[in-house]
N, C-alpha and C positions, 0 to 999 in steps of 0.2 A: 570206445569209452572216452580215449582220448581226446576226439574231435568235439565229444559234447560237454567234457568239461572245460575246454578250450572255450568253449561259447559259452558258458555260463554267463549272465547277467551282475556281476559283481554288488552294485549296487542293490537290486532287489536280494539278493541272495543275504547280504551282509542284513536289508533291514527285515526279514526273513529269520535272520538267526537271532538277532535282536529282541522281535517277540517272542519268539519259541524261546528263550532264556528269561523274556517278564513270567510266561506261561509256567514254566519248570519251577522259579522261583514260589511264584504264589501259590503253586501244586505242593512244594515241597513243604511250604509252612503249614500247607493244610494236614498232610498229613502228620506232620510232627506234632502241632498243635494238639490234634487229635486223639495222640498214641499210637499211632500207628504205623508209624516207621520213623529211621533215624536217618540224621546224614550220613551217607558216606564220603563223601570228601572230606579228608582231615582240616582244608584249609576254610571250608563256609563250616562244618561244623564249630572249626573257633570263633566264626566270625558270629554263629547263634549265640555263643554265649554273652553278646554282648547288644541281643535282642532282635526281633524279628526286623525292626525297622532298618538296625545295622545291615543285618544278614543281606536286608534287600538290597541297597544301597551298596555294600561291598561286591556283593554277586551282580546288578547292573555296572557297576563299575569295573571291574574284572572284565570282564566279556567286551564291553564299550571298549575298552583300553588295546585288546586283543582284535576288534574289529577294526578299530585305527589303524593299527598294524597292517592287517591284512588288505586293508583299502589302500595305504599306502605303498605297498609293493601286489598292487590289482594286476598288473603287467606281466608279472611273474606264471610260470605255469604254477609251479611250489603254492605259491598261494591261494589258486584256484583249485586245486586238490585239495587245499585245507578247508575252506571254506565249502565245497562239494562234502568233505567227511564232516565237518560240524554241520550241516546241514543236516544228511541221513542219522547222526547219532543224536540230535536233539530231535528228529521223530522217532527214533526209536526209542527216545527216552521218554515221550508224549504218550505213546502205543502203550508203553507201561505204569506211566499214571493209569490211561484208561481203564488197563486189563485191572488195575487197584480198585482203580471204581466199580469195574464190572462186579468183582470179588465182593468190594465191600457193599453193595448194596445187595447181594445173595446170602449172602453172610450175616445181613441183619448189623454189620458193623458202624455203619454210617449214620 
């Protein structure tokens, strides 16, 4: 496990996490928009209440800021295991927009 995150692609991986974070964003407004669920992050939660377009922009900016980071100590094992877990936890976070969708469009909710 070690050796394959050792070889991770840094760069694809970081622009990777990048989309799956526009993806999560505009998932997320959709569903709030909608009624349908809330944030739970205390910290984009505050940042909705000072509108979607905020929300988006604090949330690409966040993440951007954080990939910076992680680009900038790419060298590091540390940071290739971090970028390896935000990778699997923004699809697992994608897996459950779907499974919403799945729901809401059985459910007549959508």
């Amino acid at each position: 496990m070690i050796n394959a995150i050792k070889g991770i692609n840094v760069f694809k991986a970081l622009v990777a996490i990048s989309i799956l974070n526009c993806l999560d964003a505009f998932l997320t407004l959709f569903w709030i928009q909608n009624g349908l669920a809330s944030e739970a992050n205390p910290i984009m939660n505050e940042a909705l209440t000072y509108g979607a377009f905020n929300f988006f922009i604090i949330k690409i900016s966040l993440v951007s800021f954080g990939c910076l980071g992680l680009w900038r100590a790419r060298e590091r094992l540390f940071s290739k295991i971090a970028i390896f877990a935000c990778l699997f936890f923004y699809g697992v976070l994608l897996l459950y927009h779907g499974y919403g969708f799945y729901l809401g469009v059985f459910n007549n909710q959508l």
